[in-house]
N, C-alpha and C positions, 0 to 999 in steps of 0.2 A: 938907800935901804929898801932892803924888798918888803911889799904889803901886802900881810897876809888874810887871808877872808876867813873867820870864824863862819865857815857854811852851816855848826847846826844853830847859828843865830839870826838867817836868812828867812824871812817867811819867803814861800813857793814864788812871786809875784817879785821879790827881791834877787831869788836866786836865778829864775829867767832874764831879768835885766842883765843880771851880770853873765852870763851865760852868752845871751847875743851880743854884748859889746866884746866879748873875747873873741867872738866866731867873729864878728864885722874886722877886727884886728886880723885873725887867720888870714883868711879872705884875700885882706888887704896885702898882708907880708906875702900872698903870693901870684900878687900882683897884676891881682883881679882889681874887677870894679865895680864897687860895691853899690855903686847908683845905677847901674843899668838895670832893663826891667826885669830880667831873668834873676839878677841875685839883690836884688831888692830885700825881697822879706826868707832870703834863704838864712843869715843868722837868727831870725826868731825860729821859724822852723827850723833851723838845726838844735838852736836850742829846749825847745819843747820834745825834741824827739831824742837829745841825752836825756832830759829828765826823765823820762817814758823807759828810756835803756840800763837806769838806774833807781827805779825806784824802788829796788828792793831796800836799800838804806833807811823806806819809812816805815819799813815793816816789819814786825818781830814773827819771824818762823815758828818759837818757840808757843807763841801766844794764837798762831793759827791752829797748833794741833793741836793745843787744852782746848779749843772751843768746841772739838767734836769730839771729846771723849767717852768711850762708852763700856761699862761694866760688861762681860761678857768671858763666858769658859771655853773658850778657846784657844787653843796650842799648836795650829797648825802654820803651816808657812802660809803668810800673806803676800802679794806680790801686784806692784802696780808698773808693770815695762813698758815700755815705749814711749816717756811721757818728752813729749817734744821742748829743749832747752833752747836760748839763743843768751848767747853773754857777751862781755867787750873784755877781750883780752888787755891785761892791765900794763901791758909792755909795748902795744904800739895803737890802742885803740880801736882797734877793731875787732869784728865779730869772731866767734867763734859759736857753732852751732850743732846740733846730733838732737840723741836722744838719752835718760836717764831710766835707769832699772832700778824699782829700789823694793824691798823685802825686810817682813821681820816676823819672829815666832813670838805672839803675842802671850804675856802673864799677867792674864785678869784683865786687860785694858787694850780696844780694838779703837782707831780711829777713823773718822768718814774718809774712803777712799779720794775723794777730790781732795782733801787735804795733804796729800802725797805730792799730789803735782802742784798746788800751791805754794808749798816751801820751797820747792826748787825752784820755781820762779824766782821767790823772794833773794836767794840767793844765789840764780843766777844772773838778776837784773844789778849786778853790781860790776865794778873792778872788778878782774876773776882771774886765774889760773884755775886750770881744770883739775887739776891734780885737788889743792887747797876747796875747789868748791865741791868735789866727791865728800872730803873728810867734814865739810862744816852740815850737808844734807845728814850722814851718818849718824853724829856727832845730836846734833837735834832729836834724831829719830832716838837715838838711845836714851840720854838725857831726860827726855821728854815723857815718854810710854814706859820706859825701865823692861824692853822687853827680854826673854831669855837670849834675844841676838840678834844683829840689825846687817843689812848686806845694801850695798849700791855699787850698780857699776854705770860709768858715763862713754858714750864712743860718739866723739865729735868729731868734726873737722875745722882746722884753722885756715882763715883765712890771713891770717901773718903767714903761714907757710904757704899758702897758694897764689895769692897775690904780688906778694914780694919776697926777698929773699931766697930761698931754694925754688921755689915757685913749682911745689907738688901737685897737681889738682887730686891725685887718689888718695892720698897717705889721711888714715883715720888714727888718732890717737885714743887708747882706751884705760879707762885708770878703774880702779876697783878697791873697796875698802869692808870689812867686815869686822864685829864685836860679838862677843859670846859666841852662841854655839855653832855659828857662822864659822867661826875657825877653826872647825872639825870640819876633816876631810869631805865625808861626804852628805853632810850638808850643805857645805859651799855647792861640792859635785852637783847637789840636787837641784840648789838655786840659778846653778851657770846652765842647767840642761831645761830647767823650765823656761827662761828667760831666752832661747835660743830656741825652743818650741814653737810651731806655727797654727794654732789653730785651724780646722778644719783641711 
């Protein structure tokens, strides 16, 4: 019978054990050796460095962006692009990485810009498909601020598709999601030409 790990009953210190004794197995089934000096301590370090590539899982998104909320009359489009993603694609474990655009026409309620790029960390330091991590960023931002409209777009590149498999090195995948007044023509228009804008 298979044993299964209740991981959110694991304290930090518990889930690292069990962490490197799966990587010391990896390792092993691939017919390495696990005593030599070079991979010695490479399942703790690998395991320290999944929990590092997933700790979005101890973090509530939701709860970064009430802590910078602020009263304020403004209706115009807010907009924080280029903020640099890195995630593990949740089909073959590996990275996937770009950058996130995200925008919203605030009602009544502005939040602190670094909080933009903090929740996509939060989720994108998980399991992810890019598609489902565009809509959970979104999804947050509306939820959360209740603005009149919320936009994100993500343009990554996978490393499943360049490493193995069709083995593309250019092919950039871009996913895109919007609510409220984002799904008028040209506001979208307005958000995809500023976003595409280069300063000076």
């Amino acid at each position: 019978m298979e044993h299964k790990i209740d991981i959110h009953s694991l304290t930090t210190g518990e889930q690292l054990e069990s962490l490197t004794d799966s990587y010391q197995t990896i390792i092993r089934a691939l017919g390495e050796d696990t005593e030599r000096d070079g991979l010695v301590k490479t399942p703790e370090r690998a395991a320290k460095a999944m929990q590092f590539f997933t700790k979005g899982y101890q973090e509530d998104p939701a709860a970064i962006l009430r802590s910078a909320l602020f009263d304020e009359d403004y209706s115009e489009m807010v907009i924080v692009k280029d903020i640099e993603l890195y995630s593990l694609c949740e089909h073959h474990l590996v990275p996937f990485f770009g950058k996130a655009h995200v925008g919203y026409i605030p009602k009544g309620k502005i939040v602190g810009l670094s909080k933009m790029a903090r929740i996509v960390d939060a989720f994108a330091r998980r399991l992810q498909v890019q598609e489902r991590l565009t809509h959970e960023i979104l999804d947050c931002i509306q939820d959360t601020l209740h603005p009149y409209g919320a936009a994100v777009v993500i343009e990554a590149r996978h490393m499943c598709m360049m490493m193995r498999g069709v083995q593309k090195q250019n092919s950039v995948t871009t996913t895109s999601a919007f609510t409220g007044i984002f799904k008028h023509v040209e506001t979208r228009s307005e958000f995809l030409k500023l976003i595409e804008a280069k300063l000076g």
